[in-house]
C-alpha positions in Angstrom: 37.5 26.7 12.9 35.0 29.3 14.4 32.4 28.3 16.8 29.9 29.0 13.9 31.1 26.9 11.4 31.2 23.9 13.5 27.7 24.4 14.0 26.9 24.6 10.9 28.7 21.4 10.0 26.9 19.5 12.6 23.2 20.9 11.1 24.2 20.2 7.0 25.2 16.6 8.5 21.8 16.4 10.5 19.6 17.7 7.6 21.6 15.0 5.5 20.7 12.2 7.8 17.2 12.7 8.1 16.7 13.4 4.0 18.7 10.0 3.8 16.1 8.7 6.6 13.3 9.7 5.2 13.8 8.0 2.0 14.8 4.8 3.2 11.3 4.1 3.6 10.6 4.9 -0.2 7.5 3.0 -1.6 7.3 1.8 -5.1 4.4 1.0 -7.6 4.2 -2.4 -8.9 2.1 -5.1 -10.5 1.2 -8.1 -8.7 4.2 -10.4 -10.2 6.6 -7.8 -9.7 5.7 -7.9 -5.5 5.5 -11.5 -5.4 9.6 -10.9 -6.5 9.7 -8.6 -3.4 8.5 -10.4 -0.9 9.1 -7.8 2.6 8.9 -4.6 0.6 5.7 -2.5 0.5 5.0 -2.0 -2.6 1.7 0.2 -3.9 -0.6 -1.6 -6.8 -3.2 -0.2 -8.9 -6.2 -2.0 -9.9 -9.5 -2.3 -10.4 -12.1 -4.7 -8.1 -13.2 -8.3 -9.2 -16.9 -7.3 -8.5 -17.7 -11.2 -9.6 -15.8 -12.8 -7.3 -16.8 -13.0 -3.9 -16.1 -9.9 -1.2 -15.8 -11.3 2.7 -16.4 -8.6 5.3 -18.3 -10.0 8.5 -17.9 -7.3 11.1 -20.4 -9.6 13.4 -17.3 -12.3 13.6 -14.2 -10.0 12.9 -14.6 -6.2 11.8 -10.6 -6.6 11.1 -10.9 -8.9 8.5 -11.4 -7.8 4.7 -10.7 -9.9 1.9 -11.4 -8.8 -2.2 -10.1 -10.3 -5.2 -8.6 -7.4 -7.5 -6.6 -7.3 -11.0 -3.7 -4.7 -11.4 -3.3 -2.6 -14.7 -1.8 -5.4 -16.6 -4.6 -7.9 -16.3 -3.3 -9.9 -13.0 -5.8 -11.4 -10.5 -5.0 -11.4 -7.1 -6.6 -12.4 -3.5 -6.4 -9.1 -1.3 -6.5 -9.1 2.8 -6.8 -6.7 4.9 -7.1 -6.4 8.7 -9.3 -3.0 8.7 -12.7 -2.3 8.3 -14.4 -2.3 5.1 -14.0 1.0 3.4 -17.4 3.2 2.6 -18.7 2.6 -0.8 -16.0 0.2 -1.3 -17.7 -1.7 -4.4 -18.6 1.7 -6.2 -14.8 2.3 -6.5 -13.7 2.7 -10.1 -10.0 2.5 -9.1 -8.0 0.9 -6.1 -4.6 1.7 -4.7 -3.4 -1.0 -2.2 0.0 -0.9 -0.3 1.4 -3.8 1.0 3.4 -7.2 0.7 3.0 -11.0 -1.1 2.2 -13.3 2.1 1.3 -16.8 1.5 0.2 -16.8 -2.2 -2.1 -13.5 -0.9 -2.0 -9.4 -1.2 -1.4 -8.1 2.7 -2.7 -4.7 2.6 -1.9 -2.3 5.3 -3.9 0.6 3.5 -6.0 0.8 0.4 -7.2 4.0 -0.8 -10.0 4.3 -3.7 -10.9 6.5 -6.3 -14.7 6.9 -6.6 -16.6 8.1 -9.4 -16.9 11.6 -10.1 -20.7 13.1 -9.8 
């Protein structure tokens, strides 16, 4: 084989490995009961905010403590924490995306992103 071609090998079987790298850390949508089954996999939920139940944010004591209660599309309640700040206009939210994993009977986020209302 020419010079070239080996070369070329070696950069097809790089690209490979970091496509096949890069989708290794693939996150899935999900209900609540289907990410209690996968307990260690982030997993993304959407949902809406339980805006009668009670919302704990306390930056005085611990701004890295945030705790909700939300339902996914299918109806499910479930206890949300996470260690971040309160998001802006949080309770205006019409829609919630949370990614995370079932600790303890509780949602650990590690990001929640919102969808506000249009103006």
């Amino acid at each position: 084989m020419k010079k070239i071609q080996i070369i070329l090998l070696v950069v097809a079987a790089i690209a490979v490995g970091v496509i096949i790298a890069m989708t290794g850390d693939y996150t899935t949508y999900a209900n609540f009961p289907q990410a209690a089954e996968k307990p260690g996999n982030n997993v993304n939920v959407v949902g809406y905010l339980v805006k009668d139940k009670e919302i704990v944010y306390n930056p005085e004591v611990d701004a890295n403590f945030f705790s909700f209660t939300m339902t996914d599309k299918e109806g499910n309640e479930q206890k949300v924490i996470y260690h971040g700040a309160k998001p802006q206009d949080f309770e205006r939210s019409e829609q919630l995306v949370v990614k995370g994993t079932i600790k303890d009977d509780v949602f650990a986020a590690s990001e929640i992103s919102m969808k506000c209302p249009s103006k």
